[in-house]
Structures are given as structure tokens and as C-alpha cells.
N, C-alpha and C positions, 0 to 999 in steps of 0.2 A: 214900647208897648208891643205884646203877640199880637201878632198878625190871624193868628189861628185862633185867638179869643173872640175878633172879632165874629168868625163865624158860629152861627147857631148851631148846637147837636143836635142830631138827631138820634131818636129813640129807638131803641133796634124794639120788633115785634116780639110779646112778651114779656118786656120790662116795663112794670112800672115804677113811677117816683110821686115821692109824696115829699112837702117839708114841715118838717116839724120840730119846732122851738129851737132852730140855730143849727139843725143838722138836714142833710138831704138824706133818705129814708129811699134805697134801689131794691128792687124786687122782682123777681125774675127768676128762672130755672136752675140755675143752680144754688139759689138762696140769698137772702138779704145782705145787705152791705151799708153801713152807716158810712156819711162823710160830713164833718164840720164846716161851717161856709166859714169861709178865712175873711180875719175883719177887711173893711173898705168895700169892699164888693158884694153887687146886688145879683140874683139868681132869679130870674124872670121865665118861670117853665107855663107854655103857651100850648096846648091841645100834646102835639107828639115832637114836640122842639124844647131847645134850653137853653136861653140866652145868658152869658154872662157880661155884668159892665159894671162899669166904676162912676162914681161922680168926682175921685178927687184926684190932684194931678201930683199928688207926691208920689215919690219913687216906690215905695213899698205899695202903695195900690197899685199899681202898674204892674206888679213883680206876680202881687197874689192873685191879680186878673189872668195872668196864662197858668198858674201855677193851678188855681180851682177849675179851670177850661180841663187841664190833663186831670186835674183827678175826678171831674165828672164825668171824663170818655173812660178813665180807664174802670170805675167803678161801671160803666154801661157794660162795657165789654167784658168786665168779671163776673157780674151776675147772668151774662147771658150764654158767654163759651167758657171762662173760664181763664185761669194764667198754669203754664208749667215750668220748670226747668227742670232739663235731664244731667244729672252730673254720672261720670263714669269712673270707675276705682280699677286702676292700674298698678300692678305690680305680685310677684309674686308672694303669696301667704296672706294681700290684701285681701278681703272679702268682706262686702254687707250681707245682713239679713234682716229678717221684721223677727220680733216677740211679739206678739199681740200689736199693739201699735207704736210699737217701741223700736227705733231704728237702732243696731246692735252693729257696730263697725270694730272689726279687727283689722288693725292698722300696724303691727309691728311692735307694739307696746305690749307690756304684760300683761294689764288686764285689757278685755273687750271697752269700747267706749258706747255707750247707750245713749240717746239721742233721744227727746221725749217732743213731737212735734205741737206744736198747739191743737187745739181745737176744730179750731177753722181749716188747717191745713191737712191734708193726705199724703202719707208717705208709702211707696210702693218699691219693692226691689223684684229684680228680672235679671240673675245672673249678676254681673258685677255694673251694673246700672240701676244710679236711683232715682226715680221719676217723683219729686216733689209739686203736689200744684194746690190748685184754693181760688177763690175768687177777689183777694185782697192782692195787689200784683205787689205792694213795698211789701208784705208780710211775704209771700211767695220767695222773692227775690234775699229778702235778707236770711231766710232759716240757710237756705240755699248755700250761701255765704256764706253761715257757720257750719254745715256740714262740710264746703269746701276746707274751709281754714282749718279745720280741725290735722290734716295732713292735707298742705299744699303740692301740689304738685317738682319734684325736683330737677334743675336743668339736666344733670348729669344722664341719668337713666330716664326720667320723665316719672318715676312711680311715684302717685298719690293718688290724689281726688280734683277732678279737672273738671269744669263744663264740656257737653257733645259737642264737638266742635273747636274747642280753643286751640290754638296755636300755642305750643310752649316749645320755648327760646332752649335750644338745645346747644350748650357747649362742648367744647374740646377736653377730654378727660387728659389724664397724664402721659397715658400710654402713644396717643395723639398728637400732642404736643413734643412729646421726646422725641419722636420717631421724624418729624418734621424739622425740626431745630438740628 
């Protein structure tokens, strides 16, 4: 069982929650956010707190007990600051830019690759960094993901598309190797 279900959230100042027919309903500064209560588990929201618990002891209510706890913090914390990730494009002749709201990535391939983000999500370029964010953190996180994938980052020289920050696992090229051996 989470340990962290156990405890009540708290509501940051700002958001409110309303439930409505099998969904929780977050609203807040930087906009609405829907979340389905996952079956077994009860969602007991008391003045500026939100309890989650179960009555049944199988294994799957136990699971969706921590699982609704994180997605009711994280749905608090989306509507109130928000989620980002910054990925960074390395290499020479790589370059992003915006069309309208159209993310537009030259990766070394013939044609340009166009990236159409959802709705909910804002895509911003600053040089050869792109700043994805939104108040959904799995929607945030996965476009994220597909813009990485699209050119992963390589060991050799390191050029592609990498999260700020990551570490990438740098090999020994030929010239390297020969020179050693």
C-alpha cells in the first residue's frame, strides 16, 4: 500500500476542485484539468484537503490508491505552476524553429520534419532549445518524448535531440580505438 496515499493534499491557494459524475474537475491559473477517479477508490475532498482511500484489499485497489494520490498532486500542481521540459538540438545543420504553432525541425533529412503540438500544450524555440510545457505533466512529458525520438541523440558525436541535462554515454570511435590497440 503508498505510504503517501495515506496522507491528505493539500490544495495550493487558487485551485479549486469540484467532482463531477466520475471525474475530478481542477481549476486554477493556468486552466482546467480533468482526471477520472480510477475504480476501487474513494476521493473524499473536505474544505482545502483531499483524501484518498479504498475499502477493498485486493491488489489492484491498493495500486490505483497511490496511483490517483500522484495524479491528484500532479493535476494540483499543473493547474497552479504548471509542467516543462526543455530538450536541446545538437549538431551541426540541426536547427528548430516555430511556423505559427507548428514546431519545424531540420534534422539532416530531406525534408524539414513539422511537429503539430496539441492544444493543451505550448511549444516555444530560443535558439537551438525547445521549451515544451502545459499543465497535463503525462501529455507534457510524452510529446517531449516524441520530439526527442524523432533524432535520438548519438554516442559517437552526441548530435541529435537530448533532454537539458542528460548524460549521453559517449564511445570510442575508430580512430580511438586503432590508436590504442
Amino acid at each position: 500500500m503508498s505510504r503517501l496515499a495515506k496522507k491528505p493534499i493539500e490544495l495550493k491557494s487558487g485551485v479549486s476542485l469540484v467532482e463531477d459524475g466520475g471525474f475530478l474537475v481542477f481549476k486554477g491559473s493556468k486552466g482546467e484539468h480533468k482526471v477520472k477517479v480510477l475504480p476501487f477508490v474513494n476521493v473524499v475532498i473536505k474544505d482545502a484537503t483531499v483524501s484518498v482511500t479504498t475499502n477493498k484489499s485486493m491488489k489492484q485497489a491498493r495500486a490505483n490508491l497511490g496511483t490517483m494520490w500522484s495524479l491528484i498532486r500532479n493535476a494540483i500542481d499543473g493547474v497552479s505552476e504548471g509542467f516543462k521540459k526543455v530538450l536541446e538540438v545538437e549538431g551541426i545543420g540541426f536547427k528548430a524553429n516555430m511556423d505559427g504553432k507548428t514546431l519545424v525541425l531540420s534534422l539532416g533529412f530531406v525534408n524539414p520534419i513539422r511537429v503539430e503540438p496539441p492544444k493543451d500544450i505550448s511549444v516555444s524555440v530560443e535558439k537551438n532549445t525547445i521549451l515544451v510545457s502545459g499543465i497535463d505533466k503525462e501529455l507534457v512529458g510524452r510529446i517531449a518524448a516524441e520530439i526527442r525520438a524523432l533524432k535520438k541523440p548519438e554516442p559517437y558525436k552526441g548530435k541529435g535531440i537530448h533532454y537539458q541535462g542528460e548524460v549521453i554515454r559517449r564511445k570510442a570511435g575508430k580512430k580511438a580505438t586503432a590508436t590504442a590497440g
